[in-house]
Backbone as JSON Lines, residues from 0, in Angstrom:
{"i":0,"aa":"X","n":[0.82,-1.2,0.0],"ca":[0.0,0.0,0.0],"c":[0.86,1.26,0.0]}
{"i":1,"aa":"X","n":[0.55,2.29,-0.88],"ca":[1.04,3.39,-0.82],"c":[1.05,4.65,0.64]}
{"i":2,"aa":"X","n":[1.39,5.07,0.95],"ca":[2.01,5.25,2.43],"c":[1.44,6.75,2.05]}
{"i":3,"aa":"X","n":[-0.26,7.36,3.09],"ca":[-0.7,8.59,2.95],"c":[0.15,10.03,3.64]}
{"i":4,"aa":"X","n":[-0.82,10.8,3.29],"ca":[0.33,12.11,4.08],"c":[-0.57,12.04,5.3]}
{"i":5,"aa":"X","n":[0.37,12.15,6.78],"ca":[0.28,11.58,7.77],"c":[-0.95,12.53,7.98]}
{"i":6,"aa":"X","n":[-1.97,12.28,8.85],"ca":[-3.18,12.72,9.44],"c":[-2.7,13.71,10.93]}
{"i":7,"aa":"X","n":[-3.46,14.54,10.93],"ca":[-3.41,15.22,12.33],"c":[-3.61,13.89,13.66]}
{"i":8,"aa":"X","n":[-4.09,13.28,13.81],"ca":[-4.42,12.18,14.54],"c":[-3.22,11.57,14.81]}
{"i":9,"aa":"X","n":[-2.89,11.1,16.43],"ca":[-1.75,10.57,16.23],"c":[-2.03,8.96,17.18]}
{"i":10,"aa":"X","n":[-1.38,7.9,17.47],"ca":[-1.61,7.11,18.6],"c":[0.18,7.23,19.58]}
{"i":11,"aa":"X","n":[0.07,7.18,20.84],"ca":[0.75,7.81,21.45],"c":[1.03,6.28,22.3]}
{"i":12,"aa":"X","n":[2.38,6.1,22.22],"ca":[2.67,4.77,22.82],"c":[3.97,4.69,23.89]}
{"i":13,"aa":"X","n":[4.2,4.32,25.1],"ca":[5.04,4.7,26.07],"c":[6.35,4.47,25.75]}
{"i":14,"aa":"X","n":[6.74,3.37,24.97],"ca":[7.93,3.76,24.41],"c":[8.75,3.45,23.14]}
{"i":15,"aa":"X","n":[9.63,2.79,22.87],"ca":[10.21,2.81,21.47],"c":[9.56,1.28,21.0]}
{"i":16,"aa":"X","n":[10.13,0.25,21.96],"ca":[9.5,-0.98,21.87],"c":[8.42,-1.09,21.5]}
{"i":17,"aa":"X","n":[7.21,-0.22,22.06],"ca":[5.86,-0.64,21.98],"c":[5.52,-0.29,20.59]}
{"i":18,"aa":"X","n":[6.54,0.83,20.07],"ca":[6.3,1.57,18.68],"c":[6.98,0.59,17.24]}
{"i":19,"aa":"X","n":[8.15,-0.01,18.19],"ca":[8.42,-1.35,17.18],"c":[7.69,-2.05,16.88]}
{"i":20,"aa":"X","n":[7.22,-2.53,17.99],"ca":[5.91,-3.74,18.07],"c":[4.5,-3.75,17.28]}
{"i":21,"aa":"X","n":[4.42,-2.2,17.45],"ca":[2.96,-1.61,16.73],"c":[3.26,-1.5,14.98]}
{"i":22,"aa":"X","n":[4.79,-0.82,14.84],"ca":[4.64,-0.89,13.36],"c":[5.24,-2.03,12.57]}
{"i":23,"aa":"X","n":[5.54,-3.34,13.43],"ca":[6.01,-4.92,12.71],"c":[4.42,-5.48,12.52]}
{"i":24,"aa":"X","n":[3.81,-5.28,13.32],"ca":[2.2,-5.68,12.96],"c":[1.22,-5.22,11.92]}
{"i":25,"aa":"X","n":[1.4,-3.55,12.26],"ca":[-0.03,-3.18,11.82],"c":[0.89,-1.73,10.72]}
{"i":26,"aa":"X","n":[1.79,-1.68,10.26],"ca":[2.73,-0.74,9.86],"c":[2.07,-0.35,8.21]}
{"i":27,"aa":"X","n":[2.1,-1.7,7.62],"ca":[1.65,-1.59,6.68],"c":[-0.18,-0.4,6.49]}
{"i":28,"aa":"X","n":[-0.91,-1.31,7.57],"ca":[-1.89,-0.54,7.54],"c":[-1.95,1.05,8.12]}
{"i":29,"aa":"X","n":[-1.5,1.31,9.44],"ca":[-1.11,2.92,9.52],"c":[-0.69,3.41,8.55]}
{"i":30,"aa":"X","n":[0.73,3.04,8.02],"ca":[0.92,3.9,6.47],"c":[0.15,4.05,5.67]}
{"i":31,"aa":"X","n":[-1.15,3.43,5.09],"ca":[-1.64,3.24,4.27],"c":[-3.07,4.16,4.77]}
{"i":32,"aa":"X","n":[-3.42,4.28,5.94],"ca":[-4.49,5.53,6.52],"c":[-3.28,6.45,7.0]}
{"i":33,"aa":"X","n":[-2.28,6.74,6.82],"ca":[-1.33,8.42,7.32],"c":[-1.58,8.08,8.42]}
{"i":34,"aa":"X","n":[-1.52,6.85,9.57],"ca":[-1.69,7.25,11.05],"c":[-0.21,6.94,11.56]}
{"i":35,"aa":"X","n":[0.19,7.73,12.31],"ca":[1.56,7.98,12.7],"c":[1.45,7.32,14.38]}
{"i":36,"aa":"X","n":[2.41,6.98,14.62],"ca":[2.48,6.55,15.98],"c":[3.58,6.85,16.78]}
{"i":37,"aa":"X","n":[3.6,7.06,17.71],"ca":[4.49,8.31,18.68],"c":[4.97,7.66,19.7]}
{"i":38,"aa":"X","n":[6.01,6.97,20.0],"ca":[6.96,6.66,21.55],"c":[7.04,8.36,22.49]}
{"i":39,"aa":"X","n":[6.3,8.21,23.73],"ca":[6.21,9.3,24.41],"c":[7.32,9.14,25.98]}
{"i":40,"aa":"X","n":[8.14,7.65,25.95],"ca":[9.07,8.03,26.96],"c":[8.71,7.4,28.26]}
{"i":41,"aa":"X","n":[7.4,7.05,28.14],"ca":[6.8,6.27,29.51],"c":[5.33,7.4,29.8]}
{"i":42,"aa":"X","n":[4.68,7.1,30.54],"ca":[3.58,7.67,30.79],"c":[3.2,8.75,32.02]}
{"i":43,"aa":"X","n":[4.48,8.8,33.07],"ca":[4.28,10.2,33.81],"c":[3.61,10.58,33.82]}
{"i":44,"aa":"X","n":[4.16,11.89,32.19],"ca":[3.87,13.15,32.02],"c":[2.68,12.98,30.74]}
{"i":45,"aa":"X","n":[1.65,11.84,31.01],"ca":[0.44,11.98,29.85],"c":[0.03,12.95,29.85]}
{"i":46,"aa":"X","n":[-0.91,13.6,30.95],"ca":[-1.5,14.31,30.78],"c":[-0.57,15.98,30.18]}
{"i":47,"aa":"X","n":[0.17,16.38,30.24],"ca":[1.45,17.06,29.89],"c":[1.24,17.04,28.42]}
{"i":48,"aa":"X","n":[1.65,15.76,27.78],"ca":[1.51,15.35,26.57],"c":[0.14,16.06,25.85]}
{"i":49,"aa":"X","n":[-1.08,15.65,26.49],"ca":[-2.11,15.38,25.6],"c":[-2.33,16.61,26.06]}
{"i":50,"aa":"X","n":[-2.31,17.42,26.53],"ca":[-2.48,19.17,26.75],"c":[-1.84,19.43,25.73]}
{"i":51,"aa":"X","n":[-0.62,19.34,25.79],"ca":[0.31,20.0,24.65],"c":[-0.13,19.65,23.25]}
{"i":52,"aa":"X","n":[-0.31,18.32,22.83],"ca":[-1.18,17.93,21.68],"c":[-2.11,18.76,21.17]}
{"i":53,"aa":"X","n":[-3.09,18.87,21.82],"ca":[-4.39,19.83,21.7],"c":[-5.52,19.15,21.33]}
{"i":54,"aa":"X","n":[-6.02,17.89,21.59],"ca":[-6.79,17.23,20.53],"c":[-8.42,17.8,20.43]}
{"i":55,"aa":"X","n":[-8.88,17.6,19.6],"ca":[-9.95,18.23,18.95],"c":[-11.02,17.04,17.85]}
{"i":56,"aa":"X","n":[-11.68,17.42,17.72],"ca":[-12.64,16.16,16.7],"c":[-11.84,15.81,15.45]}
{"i":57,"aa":"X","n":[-11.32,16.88,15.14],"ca":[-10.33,16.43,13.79],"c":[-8.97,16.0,13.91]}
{"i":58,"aa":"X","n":[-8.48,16.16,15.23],"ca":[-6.9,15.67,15.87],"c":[-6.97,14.75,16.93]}
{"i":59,"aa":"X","n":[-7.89,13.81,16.4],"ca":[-8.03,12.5,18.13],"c":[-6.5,11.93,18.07]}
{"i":60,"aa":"X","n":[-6.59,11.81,19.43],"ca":[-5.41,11.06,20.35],"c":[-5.65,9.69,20.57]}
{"i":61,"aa":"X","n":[-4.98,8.66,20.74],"ca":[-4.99,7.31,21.02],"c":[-3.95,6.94,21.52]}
{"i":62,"aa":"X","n":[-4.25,6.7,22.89],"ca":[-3.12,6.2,23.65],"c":[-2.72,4.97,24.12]}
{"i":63,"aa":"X","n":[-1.61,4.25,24.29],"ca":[-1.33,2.59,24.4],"c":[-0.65,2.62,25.57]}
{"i":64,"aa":"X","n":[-1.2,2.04,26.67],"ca":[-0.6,1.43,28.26],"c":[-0.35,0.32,28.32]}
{"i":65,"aa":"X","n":[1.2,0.39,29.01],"ca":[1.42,-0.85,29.6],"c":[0.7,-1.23,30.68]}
{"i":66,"aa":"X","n":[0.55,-2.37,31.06],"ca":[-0.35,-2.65,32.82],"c":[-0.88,-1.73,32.8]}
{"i":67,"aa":"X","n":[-2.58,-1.81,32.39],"ca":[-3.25,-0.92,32.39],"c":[-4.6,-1.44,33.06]}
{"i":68,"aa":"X","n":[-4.42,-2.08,34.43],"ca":[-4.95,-2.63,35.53],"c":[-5.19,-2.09,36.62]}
{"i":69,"aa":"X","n":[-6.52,-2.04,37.49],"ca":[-7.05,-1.61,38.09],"c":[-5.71,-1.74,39.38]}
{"i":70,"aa":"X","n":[-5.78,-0.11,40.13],"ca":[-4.78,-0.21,40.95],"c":[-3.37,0.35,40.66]}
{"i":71,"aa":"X","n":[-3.29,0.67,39.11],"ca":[-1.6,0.73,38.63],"c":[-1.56,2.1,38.88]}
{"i":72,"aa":"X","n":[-0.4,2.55,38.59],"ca":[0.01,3.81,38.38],"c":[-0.64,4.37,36.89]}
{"i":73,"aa":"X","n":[-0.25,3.28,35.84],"ca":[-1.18,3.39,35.0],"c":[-2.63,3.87,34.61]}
{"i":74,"aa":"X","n":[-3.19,3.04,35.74],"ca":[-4.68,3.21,35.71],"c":[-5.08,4.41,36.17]}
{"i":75,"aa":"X","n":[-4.01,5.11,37.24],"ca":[-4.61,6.23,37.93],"c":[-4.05,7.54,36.49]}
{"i":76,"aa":"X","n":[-3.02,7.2,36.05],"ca":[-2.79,8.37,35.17],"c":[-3.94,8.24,34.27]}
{"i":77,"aa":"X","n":[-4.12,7.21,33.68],"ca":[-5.46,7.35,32.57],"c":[-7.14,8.0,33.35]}
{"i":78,"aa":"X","n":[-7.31,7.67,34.52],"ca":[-8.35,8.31,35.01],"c":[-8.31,9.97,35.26]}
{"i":79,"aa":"X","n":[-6.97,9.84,34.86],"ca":[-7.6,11.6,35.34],"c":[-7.52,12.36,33.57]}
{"i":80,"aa":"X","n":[-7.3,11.58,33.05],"ca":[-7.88,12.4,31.41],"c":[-8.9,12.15,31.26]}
{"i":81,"aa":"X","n":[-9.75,13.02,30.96],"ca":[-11.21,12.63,30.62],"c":[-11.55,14.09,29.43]}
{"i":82,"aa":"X","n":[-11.27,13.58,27.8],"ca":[-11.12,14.58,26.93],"c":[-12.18,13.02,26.05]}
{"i":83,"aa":"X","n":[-12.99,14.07,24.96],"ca":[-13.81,13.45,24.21],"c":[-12.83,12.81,23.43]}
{"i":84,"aa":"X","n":[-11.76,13.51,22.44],"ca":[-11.22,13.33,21.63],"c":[-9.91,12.6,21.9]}
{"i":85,"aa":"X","n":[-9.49,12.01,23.08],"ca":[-8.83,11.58,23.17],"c":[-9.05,9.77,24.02]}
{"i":86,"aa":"X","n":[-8.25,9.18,23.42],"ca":[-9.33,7.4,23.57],"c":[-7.43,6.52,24.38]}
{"i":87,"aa":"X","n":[-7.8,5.73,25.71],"ca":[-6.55,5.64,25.93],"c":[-7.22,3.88,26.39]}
{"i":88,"aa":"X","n":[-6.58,3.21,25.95],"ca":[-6.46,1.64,26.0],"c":[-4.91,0.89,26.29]}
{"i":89,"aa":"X","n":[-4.97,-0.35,26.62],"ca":[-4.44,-0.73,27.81],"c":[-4.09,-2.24,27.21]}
{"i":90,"aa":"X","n":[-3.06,-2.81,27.7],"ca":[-2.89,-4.32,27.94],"c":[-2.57,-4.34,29.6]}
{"i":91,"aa":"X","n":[-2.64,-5.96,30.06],"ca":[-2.63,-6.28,31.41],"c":[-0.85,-6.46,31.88]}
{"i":92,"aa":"X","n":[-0.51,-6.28,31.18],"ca":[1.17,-7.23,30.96],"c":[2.08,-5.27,31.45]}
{"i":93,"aa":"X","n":[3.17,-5.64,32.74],"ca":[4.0,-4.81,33.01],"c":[4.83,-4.41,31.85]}
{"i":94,"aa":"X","n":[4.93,-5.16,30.51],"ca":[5.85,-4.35,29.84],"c":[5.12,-5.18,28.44]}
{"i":95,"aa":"X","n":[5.37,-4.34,27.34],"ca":[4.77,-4.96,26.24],"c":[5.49,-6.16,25.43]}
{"i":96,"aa":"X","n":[6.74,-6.31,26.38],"ca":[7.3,-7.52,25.61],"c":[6.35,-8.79,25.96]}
{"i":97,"aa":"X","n":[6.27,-9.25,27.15],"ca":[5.18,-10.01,27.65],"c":[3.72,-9.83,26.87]}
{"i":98,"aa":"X","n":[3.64,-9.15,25.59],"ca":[2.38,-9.17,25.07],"c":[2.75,-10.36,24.1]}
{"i":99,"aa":"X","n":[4.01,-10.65,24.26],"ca":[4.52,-11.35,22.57],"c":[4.33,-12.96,23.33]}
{"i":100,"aa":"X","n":[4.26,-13.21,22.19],"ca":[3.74,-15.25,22.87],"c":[5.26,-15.96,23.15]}
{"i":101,"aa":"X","n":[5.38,-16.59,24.41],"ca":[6.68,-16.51,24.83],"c":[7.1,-18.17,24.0]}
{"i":102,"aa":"X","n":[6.21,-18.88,23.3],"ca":[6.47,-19.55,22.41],"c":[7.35,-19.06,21.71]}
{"i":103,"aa":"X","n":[7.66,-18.46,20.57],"ca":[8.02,-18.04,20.01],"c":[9.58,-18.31,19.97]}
{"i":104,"aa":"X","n":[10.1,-18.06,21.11],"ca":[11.81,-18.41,21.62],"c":[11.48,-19.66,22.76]}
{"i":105,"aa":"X","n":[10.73,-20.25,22.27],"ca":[10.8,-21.52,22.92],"c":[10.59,-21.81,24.34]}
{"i":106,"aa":"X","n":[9.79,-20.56,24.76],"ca":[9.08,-20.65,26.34],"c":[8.41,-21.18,26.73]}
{"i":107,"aa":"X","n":[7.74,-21.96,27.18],"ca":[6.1,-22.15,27.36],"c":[5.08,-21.01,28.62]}
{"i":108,"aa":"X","n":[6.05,-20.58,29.3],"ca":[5.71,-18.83,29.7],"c":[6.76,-18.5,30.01]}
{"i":109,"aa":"X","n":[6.17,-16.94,30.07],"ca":[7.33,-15.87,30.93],"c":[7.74,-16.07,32.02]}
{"i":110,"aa":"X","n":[9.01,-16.29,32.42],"ca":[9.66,-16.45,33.78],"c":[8.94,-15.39,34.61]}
{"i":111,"aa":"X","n":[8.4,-15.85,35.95],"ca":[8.31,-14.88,37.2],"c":[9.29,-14.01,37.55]}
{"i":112,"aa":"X","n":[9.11,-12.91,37.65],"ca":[10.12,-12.19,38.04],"c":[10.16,-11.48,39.14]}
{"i":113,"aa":"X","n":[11.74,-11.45,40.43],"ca":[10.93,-11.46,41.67],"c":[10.51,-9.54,41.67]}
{"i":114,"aa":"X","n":[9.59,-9.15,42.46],"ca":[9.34,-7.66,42.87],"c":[10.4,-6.96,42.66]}
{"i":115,"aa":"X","n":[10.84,-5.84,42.56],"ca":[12.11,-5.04,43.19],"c":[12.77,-5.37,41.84]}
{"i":116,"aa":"X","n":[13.1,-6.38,41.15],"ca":[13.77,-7.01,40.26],"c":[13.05,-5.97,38.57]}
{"i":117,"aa":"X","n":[13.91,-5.03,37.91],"ca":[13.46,-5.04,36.86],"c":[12.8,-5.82,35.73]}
{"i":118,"aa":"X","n":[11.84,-5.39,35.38],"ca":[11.48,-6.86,34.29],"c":[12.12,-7.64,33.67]}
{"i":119,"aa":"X","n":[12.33,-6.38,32.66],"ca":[13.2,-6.79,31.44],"c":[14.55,-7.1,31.83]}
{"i":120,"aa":"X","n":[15.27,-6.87,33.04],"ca":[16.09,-7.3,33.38],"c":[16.12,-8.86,33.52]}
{"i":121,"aa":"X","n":[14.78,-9.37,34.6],"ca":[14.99,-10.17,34.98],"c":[14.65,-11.32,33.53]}
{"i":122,"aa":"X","n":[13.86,-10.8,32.91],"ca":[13.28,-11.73,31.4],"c":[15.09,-11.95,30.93]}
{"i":123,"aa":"X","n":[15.86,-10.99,30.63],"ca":[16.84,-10.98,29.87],"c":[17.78,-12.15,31.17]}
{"i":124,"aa":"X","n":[18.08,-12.09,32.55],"ca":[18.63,-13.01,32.88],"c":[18.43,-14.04,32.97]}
{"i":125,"aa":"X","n":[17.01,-14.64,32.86],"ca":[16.37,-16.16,32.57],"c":[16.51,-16.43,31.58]}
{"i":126,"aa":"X","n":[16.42,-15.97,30.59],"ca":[16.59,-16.25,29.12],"c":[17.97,-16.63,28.86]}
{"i":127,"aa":"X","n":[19.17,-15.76,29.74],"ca":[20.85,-15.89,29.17],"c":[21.08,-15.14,28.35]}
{"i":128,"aa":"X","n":[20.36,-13.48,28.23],"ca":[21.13,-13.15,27.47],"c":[21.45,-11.68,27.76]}
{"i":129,"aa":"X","n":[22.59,-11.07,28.06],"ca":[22.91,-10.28,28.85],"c":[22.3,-8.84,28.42]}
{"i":130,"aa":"X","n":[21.93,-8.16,27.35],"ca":[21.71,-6.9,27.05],"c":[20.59,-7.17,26.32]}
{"i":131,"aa":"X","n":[19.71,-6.23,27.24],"ca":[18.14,-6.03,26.65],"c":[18.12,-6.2,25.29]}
{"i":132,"aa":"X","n":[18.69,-5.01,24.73],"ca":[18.13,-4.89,23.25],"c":[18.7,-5.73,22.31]}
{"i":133,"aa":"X","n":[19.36,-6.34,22.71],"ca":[19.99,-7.71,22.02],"c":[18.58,-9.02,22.0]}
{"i":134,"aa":"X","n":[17.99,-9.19,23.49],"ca":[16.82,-9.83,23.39],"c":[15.59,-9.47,22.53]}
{"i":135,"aa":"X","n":[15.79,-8.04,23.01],"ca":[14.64,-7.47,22.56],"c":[14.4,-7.49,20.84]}
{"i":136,"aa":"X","n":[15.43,-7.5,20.27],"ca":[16.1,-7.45,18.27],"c":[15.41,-8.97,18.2]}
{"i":137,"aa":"X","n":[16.23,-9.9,18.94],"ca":[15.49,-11.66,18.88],"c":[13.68,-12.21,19.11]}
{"i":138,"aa":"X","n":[13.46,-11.41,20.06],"ca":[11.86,-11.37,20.35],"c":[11.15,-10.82,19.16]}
{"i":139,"aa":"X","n":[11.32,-9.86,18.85],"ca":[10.81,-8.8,17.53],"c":[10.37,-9.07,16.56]}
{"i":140,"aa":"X","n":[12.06,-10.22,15.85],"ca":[12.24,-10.68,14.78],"c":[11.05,-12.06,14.7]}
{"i":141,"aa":"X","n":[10.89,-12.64,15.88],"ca":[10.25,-13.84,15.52],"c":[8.41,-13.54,15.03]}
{"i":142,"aa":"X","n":[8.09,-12.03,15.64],"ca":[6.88,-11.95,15.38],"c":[6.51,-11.5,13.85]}
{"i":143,"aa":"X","n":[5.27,-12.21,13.51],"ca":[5.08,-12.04,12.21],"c":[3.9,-12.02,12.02]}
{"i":144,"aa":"X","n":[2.73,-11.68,13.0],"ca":[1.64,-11.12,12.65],"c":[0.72,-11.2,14.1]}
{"i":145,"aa":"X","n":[-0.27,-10.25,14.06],"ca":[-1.15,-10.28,15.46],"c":[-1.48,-11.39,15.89]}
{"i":146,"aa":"X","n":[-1.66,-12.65,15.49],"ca":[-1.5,-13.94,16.44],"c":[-0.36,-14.16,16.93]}
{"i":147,"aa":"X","n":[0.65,-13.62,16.89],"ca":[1.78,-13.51,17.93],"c":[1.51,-12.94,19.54]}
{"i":148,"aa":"X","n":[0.8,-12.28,19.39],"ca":[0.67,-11.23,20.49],"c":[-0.69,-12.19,21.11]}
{"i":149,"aa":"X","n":[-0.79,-11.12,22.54],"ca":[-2.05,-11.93,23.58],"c":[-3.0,-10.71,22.76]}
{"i":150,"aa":"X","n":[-4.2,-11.29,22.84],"ca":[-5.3,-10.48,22.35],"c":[-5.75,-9.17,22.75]}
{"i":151,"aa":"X","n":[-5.35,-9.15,24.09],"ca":[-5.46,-8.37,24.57],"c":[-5.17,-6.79,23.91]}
{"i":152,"aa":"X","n":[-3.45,-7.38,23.63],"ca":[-2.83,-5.84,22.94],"c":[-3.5,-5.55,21.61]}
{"i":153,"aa":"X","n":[-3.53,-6.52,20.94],"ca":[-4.14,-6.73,19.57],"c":[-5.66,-6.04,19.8]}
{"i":154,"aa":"X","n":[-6.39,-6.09,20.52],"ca":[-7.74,-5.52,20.73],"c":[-7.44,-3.96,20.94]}
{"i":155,"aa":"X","n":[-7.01,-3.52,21.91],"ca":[-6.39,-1.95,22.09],"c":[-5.79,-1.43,21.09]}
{"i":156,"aa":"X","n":[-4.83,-2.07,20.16],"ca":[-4.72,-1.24,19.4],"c":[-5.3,-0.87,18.06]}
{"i":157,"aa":"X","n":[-5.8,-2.16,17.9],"ca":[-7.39,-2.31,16.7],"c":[-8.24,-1.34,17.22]}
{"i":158,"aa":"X","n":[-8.76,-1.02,18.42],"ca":[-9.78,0.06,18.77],"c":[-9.07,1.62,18.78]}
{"i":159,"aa":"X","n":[-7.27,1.8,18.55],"ca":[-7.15,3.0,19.32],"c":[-6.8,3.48,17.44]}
{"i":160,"aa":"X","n":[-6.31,2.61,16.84],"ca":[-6.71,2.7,15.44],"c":[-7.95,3.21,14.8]}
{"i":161,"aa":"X","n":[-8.97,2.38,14.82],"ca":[-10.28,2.5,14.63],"c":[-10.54,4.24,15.08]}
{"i":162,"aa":"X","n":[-10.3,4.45,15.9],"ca":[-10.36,5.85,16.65],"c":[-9.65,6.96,16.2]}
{"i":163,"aa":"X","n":[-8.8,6.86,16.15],"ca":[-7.57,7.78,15.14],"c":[-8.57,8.11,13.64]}
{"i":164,"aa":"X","n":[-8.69,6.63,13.11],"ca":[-9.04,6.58,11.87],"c":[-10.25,7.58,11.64]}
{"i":165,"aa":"X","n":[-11.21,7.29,12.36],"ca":[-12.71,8.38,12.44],"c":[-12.6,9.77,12.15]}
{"i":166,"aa":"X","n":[-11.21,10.02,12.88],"ca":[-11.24,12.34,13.18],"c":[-10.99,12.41,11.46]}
{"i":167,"aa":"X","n":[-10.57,11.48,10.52],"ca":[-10.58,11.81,8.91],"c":[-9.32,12.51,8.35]}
């Protein structure tokens, strides 16, 4: 598909990973509606963000959370936006690598990882392999379409799409 001129509409995703992840899946199709997708750094400063944005009926926002579960830090930053034009969806999983089917590199699940213990740290020391983004390049590569992923993410971002897509 020929790749449109990008839309005011953007989807806003916490970080580079999640923006890898989003355009190995669905890349083809964003290019092909101009929807652009944005690594914002982690989720803090959302509300920051989506002020500064400005969104409006013709500039909707769509936003993608990690652990976006009742109780998170997550959950409390998304409750306090409450803008028409702006639509913010969620997976259950602390980091979006855990959205990817841990089949894939030959898991049958994700190692537990203890509290206190970084995730991706601790994923990368069960696994054996010393530097994140070295795992992270190997995880990536194996996915090759939304049945890779838990449905979950695949549902959020089909709806935050869908949403983007509408402002025209």
């Amino acid at each position: 598909p020929t790749a449109k001129m990008a839309k005011a509409s953007r989807i806003l995703v916490e970080g580079i990973h999640d923006a890898e992840l989003v355009e190995k899946v669905w890349g083809d199709d964003l290019r092909s509606e101009g929807i652009v997708v944005q690594p914002i750094d982690g989720a803090d400063d959302l509300r920051e963000v989506v002020a500064a944005f400005g969104p409006r009926p013709s500039r909707k926002l769509g936003v993608l959370l990690d652990h976006l579960v009742a109780d998170t830090k997550e959950s409390r930053i998304a409750s306090g936006i409450d803008h028409p034009d702006v639509l913010i969806r969620g997976h259950r999983f602390i980091d979006i690598w855990a959205a990817v089917n841990p089949k894939l590199i030959g898991l049958d699940a994700w190692p537990d990882i203890p509290r206190g213990t970084p995730w991706k740290d601790g994923i990368c020391r069960a696994v054996g392999i010393d530097e994140s983004w070295r795992f992270w390049k190997l995880l990536l590569s194996k996915v090759t379409s939304y049945k890779d992923l838990d449905p979950s993410l695949v549902g959020a971002v089909e709806e935050l799409i869908d949403f983007v897509y509408e402002a025209g």
